[in-house]
C-alpha positions in Angstrom: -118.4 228.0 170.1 -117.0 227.9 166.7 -113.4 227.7 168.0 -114.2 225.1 170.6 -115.5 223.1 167.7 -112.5 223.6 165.7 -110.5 222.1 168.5 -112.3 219.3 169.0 -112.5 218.7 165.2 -108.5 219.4 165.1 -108.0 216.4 167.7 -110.2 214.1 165.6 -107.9 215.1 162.8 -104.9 214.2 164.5 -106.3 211.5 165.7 -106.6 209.8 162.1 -103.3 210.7 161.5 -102.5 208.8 163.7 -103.9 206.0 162.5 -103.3 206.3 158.8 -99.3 206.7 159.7 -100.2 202.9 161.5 -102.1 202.0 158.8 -99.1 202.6 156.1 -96.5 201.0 158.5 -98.6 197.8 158.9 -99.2 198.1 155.2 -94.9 197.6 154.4 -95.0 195.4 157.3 -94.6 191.7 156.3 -95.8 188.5 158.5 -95.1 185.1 158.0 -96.9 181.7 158.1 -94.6 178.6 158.6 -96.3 175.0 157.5 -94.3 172.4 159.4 -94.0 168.9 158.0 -92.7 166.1 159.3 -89.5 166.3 157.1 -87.9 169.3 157.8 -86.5 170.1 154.4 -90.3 170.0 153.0 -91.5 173.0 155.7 -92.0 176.0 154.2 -92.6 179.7 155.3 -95.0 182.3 153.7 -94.5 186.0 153.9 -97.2 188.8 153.5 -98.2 192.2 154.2 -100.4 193.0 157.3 -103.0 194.5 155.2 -102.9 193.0 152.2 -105.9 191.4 150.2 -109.5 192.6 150.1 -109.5 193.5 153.9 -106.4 195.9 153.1 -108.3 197.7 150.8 -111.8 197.8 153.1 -109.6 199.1 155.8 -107.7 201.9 154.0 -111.4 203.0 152.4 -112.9 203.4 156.1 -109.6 205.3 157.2 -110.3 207.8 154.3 -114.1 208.5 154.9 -113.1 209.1 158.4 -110.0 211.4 157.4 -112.1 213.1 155.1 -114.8 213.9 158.1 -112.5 214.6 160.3 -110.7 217.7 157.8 -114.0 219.2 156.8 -114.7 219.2 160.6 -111.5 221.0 161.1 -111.7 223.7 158.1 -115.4 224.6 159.0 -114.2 227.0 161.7 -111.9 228.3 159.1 -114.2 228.8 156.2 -116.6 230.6 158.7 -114.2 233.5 159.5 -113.4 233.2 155.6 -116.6 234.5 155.0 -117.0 236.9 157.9 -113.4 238.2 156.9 -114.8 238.7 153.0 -117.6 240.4 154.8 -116.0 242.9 156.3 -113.6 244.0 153.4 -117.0 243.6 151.1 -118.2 246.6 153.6 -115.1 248.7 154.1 -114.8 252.0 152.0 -113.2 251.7 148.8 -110.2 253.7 147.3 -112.5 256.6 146.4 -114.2 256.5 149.6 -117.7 254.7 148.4 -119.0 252.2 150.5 -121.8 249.0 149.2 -125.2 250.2 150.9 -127.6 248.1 148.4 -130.7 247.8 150.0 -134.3 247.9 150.4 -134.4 252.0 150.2 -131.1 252.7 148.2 -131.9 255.1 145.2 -131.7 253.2 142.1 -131.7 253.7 138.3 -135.2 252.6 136.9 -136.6 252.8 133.1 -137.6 255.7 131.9 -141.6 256.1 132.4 -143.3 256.3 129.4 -145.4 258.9 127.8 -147.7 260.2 130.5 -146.3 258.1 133.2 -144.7 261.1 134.9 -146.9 264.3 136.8 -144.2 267.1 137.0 -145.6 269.2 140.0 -143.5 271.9 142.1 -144.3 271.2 145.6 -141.4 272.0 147.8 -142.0 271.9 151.4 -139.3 272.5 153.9 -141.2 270.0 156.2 -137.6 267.0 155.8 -138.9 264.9 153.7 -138.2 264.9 149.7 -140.7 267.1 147.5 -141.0 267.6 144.0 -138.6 270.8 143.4 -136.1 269.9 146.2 -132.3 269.3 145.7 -131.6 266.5 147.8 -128.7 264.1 148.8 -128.6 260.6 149.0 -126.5 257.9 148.1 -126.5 256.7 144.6 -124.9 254.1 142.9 -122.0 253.5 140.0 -123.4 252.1 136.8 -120.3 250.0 136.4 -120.8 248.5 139.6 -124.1 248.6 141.2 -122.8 247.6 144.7 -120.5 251.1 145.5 -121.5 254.5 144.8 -121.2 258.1 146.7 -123.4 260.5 147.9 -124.9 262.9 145.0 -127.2 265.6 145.0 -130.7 264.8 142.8 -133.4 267.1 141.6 -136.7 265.3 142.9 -139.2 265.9 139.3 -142.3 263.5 140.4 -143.6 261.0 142.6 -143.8 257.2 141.5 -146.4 256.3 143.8 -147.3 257.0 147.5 -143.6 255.7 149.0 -141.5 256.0 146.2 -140.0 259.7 144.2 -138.6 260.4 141.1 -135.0 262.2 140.8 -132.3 263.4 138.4 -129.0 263.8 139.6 -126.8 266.7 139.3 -123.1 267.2 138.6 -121.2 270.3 138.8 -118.8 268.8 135.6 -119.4 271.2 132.4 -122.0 269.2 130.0 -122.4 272.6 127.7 -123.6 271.7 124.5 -124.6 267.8 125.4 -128.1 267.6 125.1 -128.4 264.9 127.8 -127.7 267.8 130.2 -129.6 270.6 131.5 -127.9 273.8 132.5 -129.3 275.0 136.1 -126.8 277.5 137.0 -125.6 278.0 140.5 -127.8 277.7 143.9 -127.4 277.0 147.5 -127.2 273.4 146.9 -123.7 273.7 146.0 -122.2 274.6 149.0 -119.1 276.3 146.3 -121.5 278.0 144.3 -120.5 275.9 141.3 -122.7 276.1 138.3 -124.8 272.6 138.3 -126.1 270.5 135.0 -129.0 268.2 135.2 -128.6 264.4 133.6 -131.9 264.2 131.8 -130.9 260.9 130.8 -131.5 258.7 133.5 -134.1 258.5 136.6 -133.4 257.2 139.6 -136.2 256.0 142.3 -135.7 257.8 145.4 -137.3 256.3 149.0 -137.5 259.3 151.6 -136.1 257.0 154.6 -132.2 256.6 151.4 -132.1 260.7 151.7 -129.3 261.8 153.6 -130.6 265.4 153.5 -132.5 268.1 151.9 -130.5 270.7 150.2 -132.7 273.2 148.9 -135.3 273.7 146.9 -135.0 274.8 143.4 -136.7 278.1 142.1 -140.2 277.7 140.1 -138.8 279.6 137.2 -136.2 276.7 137.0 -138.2 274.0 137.5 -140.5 275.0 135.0 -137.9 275.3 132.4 -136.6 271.5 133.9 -140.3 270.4 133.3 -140.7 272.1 129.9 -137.6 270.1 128.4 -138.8 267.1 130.2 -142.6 267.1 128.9 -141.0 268.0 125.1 -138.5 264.9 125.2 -140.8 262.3 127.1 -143.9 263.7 126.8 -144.5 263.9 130.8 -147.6 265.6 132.1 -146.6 269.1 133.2 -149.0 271.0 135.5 
């Protein structure tokens, strides 16, 4: 439908081509007016342009409000696969291989609770839905720019309320000595068996139905000692 409009639109804007190029030639065209007398030698001739005077001007106005309709017409078509075309490339992976997912379930960044506003609780249940304790794997995104990101693997610490989790992600990059990371060692949610650090700087709000998948689940001795550091730097309720 959008193309047969553009054709039809694309006619109309030939079609007032058209009439502007007849338009400019009657506008350089000259006409003249004799005034006979009844002595020759006093007759006289007057010459003018087709469209000149105030009725040139009305003319050459209409002819542009219809010229002007008649383009937008024609360019709608094009502007619609504009945007469709921006669309696409919006959606396509990017040169590291992330892809925009923003949406109602995508696992976010979110302020760090305050003191008491977090229940650390090891819960994990292999049942396939995120637990307090599990290593799971969902897409997050880049802080420079909120709309890519990758999958990452995040340590679920708490709920936020009865749809929404609490996570910390996980590199395997060496943070030894920064004490915005927390050394976990190695465990099966590394399918290398690199050594993992936890960013204990930053929570993220995690929706079950944004997991990709569950890893693993972490072992209590560990997540206590996550909890411990946690409860001491925030001062989170630790059961």
């Amino acid at each position: 439908m959008a193309d047969r409009r553009g054709r039809i639109a694309g006619g109309w804007l030939v079609l007032a081509l058209v009439v502007g190029v007849v338009l400019w030639v009657l506008t350089f065209t000259t006409v003249g007016q004799c005034n006979d007398a009844v002595d020759p030698t006093t007759s006289a001739c007057v010459t003018s342009g087709a469209l000149d005077g105030p009725q040139g001007i009305v003319v050459w106005v209409a002819w542009a409000l219809f010229a002007w309709w008649c383009l937008q017409r024609a360019l709608r078509p094009v502007r619609r696969h504009t945007r469709l075309r921006r669309a696409q490339t919006d959606t396509a992976p990017a040169a590291d291989g992330s892809t925009p997912r923003i949406g109602a379930h995508t696992t976010v960044e979110v302020p760090l609770p305050d003191r008491g506003g977090v229940r650390l609780a090891y819960a994990p249940r292999r049942d396939g839905r995120p637990d307090p304790g599990e290593v799971v794997w969902a897409w997050v995104p880049y802080q420079e720019d909120p709309t890519r990101g990758k999958d990452r693997p995040l340590l679920i610490i708490g709920r936020q309320d009865a749809q929404h989790l609490l996570a910390m992600k996980l590199t395997s990059r060496s943070h030894d000595r920064d004490r915005d990371y927390l050394a976990l060692g190695s465990g099966p949610w590394d399918a290398q068996g690199r050594q993992s650090w936890l960013d204990i700087d930053q929570v993220y709000r995690v929706h079950p139905a944004g997991i990709r998948r569950e890893a693993s689940a972490v072992s209590a001795d560990v997540f206590a000692r996550v909890a411990r550091v946690l409860s001491r730097r925030y001062g989170w309720i630790h059961d």
